[in-house]
C-alpha positions in Angstrom: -10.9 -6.6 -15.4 -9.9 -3.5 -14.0 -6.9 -2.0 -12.1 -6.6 1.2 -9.6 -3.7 2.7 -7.6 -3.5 5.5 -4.6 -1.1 8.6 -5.2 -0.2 10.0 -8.8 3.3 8.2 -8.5 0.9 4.8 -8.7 0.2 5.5 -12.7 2.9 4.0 -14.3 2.0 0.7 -12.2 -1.5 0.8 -13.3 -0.5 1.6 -17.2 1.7 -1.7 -16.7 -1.2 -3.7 -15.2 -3.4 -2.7 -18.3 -0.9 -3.7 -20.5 -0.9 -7.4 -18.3 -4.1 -7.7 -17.9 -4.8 -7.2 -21.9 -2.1 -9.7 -22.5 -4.2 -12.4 -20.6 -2.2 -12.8 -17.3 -2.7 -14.1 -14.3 -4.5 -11.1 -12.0 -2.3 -11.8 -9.1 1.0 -12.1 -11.2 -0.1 -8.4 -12.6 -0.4 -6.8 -9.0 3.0 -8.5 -8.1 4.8 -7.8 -11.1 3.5 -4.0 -11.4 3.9 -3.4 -8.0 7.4 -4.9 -7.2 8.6 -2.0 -10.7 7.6 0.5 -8.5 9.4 -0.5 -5.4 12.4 -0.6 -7.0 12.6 2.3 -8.6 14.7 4.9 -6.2 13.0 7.7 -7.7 9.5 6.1 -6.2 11.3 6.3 -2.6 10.7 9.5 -1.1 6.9 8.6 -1.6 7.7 6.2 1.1 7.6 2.8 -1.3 10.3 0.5 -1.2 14.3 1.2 -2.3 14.9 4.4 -1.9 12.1 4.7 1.1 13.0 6.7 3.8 15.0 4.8 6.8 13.9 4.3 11.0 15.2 5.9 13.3 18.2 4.2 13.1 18.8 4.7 9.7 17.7 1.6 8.4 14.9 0.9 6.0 12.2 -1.0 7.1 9.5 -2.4 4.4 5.9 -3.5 4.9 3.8 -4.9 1.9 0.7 -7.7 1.6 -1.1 -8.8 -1.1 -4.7 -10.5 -0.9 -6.7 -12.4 -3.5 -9.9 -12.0 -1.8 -10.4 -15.7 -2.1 -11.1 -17.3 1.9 -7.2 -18.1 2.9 -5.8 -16.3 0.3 -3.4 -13.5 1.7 0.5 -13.0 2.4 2.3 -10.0 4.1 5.5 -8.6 5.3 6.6 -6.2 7.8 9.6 -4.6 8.8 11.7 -6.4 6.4 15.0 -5.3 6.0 17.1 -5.6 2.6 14.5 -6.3 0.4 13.7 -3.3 -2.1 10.4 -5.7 -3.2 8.8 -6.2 -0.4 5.7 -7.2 -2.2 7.3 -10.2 -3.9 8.1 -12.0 -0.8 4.2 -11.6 0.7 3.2 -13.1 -2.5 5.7 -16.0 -1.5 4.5 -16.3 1.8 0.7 -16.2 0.4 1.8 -19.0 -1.8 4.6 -21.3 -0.2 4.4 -20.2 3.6 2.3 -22.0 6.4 1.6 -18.6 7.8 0.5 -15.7 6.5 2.5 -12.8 7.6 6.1 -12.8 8.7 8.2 -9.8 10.5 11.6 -8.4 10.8 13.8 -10.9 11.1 11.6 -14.5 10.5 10.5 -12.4 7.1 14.3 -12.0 6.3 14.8 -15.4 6.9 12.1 -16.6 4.5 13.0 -14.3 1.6 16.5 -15.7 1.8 15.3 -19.1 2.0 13.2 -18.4 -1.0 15.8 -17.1 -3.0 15.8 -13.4 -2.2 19.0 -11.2 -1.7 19.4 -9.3 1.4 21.0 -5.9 0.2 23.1 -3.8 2.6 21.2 -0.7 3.7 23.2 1.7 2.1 21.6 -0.2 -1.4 18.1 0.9 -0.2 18.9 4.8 0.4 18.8 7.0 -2.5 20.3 10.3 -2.0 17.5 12.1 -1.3 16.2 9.9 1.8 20.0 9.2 3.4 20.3 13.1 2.7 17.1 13.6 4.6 18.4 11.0 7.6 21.3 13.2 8.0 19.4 16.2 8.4 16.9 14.7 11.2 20.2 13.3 13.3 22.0 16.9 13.2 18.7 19.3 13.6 16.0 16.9 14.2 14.3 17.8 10.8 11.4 15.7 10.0 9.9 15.1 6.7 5.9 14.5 6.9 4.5 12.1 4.3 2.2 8.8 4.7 2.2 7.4 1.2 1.6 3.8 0.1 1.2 2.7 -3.0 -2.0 0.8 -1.4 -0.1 -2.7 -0.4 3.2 -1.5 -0.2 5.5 1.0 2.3 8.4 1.9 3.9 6.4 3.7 6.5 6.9 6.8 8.3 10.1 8.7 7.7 12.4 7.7 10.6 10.2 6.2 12.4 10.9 3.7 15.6 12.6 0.7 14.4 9.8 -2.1 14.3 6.9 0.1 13.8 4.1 -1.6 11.7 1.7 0.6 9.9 -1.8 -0.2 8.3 -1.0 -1.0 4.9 0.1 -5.0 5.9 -2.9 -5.4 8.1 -5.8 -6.9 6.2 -9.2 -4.8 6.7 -6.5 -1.8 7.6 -4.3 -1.2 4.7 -6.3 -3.3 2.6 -9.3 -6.1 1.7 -10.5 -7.8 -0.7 -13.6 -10.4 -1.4 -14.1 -11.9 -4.7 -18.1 -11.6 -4.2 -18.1 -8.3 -3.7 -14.6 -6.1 -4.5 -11.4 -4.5 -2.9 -10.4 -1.3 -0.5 -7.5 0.1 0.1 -6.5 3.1 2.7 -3.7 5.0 2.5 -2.5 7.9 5.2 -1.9 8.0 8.7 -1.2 4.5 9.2 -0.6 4.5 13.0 -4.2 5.9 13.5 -6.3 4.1 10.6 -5.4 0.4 12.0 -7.5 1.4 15.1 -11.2 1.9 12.2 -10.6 -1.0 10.2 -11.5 1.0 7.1 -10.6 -1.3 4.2 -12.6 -4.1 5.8 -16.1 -1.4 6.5 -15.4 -0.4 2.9 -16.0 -3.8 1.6 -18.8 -4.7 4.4 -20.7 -2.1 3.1 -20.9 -2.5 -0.8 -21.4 -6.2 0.1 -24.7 -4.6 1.3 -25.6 -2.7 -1.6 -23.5 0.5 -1.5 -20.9 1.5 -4.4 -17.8 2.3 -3.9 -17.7 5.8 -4.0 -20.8 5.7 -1.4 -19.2 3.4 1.0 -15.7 5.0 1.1 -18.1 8.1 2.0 -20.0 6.6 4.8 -16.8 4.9 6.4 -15.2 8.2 6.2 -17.9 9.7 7.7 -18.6 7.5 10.4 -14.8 8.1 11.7 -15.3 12.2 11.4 -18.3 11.5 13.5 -16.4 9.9 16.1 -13.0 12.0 16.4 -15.4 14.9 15.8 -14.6 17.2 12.0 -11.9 19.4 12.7 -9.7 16.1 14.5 -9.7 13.8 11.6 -6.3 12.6 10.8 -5.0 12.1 7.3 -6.7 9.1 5.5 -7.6 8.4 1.9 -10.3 5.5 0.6 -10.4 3.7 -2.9 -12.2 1.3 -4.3 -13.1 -1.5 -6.7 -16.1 -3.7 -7.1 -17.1 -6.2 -9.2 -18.8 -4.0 -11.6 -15.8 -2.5 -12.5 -16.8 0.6 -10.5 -14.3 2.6 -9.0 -15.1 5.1 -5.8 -12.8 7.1 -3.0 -12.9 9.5 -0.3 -9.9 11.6 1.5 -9.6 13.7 4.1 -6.7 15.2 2.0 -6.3 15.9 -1.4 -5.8 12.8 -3.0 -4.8 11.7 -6.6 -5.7 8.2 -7.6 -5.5 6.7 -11.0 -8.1 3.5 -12.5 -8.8 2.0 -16.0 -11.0 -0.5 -16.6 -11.7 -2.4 -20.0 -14.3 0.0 -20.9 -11.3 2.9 -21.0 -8.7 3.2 -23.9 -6.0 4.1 -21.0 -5.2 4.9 -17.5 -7.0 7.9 -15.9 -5.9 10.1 -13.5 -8.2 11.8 -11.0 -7.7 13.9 -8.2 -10.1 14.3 -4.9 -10.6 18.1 -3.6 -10.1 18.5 0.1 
């Protein structure tokens, strides 16, 4: 067993995984569980994760999340879900109870009620820093730059359009897993890695031999190829096979953090730009 996470704010998710995972759980209840902490802390918010995230352009937050198995049928996600500070919870609902397998806006809302979830008021989603943030981009049009997921799990873009849908819901985009081969996840310019299908190649190509570190690479590299080196947009690559090997690729400084049962504790490394 293993466990990874994008950005250095993802550590405390993966130490709590470890612990998890070394207690025996369930995998998927260890993502969910470890995950969902994270999204509700307010502090975690300005890196664009659940309560506390930064709001549309309307002022209201907006949440995306999935979470996939890697088993054939196996996935669940949200997007644009308003009022719910663990967005990640409800795709694991849908994965499990739901006939479909991703729900938006307000048909997610519905569902999470239905299932027992509170819809919060926006203002309970805002920390300070983000509704501070708001204010500034209505009276002088500030924006505040920042991709960040925590791999499955986003408010998205500061102030973006209300109803935008980034990468990290879409499966082979923000994520994919097969449970033959391994796992990717993309974090970063959302809008423009949905159009690569990165998470998906990642997996594709360690299916065919390469580790992870090499097919993060050679996915990376095939998009510089194509938008040509000095027009690549800002997208970071992790992964996970079976072997318990971990790899990734950025075209941004990126910190990620991994242990596997080999370790004696979470590790923290960071990618050079």
């Amino acid at each position: 067993m293993a466990a990874v996470g994008t950005w250095s704010f993802s550590q405390s998710a993966v130490q709590k995984m470890r612990c998890m995972i070394l207690a025996g759980e369930n995998s998927t209840d260890v993502v969910e569980r470890a995950i969902a902490e994270v999204e509700n802390d307010v502090e975690t918010g300005r890196h664009i994760v659940g309560r506390g995230g930064f709001p549309n352009s309307r002022g209201i937050v907006e949440c995306d999340a999935a979470i996939m198995e890697g088993v054939p049928g196996r996935f669940g996600a949200v997007a644009a879900l308003r009022g719910v500070a663990q967005p990640c919870r409800v795709a694991r609902r849908i994965m499990d109870k739901s006939p479909h397998s991703f729900l938006v806006g307000e048909g997610a809302a519905t569902f999470a009620q239905e299932q027992g979830f509170t819809i919060e008021p926006n203002d309970s989603m805002l920390s300070h820093h983000t509704a501070a943030a708001y204010q500034e981009f209505i009276e002088k049009g500030t924006h505040v730059s920042g991709h960040d997921t925590i791999g499955v799990s986003t408010s998205g873009a500061p102030f973006k359009a209300p109803g935008r849908v980034g990468d990290t819901p879409l499966p082979g985009c923000g994520l994919y897993a097969d449970h033959m081969v391994g796992a990717a996840a993309a974090s970063g310019d959302g809008d423009k890695i949905m159009c690569y299908c990165p998470s998906f190649q990642v997996v594709e190509r360690m299916r065919q031999g390469l580790s992870p570190k090499e097919a993060c690479c050679s996915v990376l590299t095939d998009i510089r190829n194509k938008l040509g080196e000095d027009k690549c947009f800002e997208i970071s690559l992790i992964a996970l096979n079976m072997k318990r090997e971990v790899g990734a690729t950025s075209s941004v400084e990126f910190p990620y953090t991994f242990w596997n049962q080999g370790m004696d504790s979470v590790e923290k490394y960071v990618l050079p730009f």
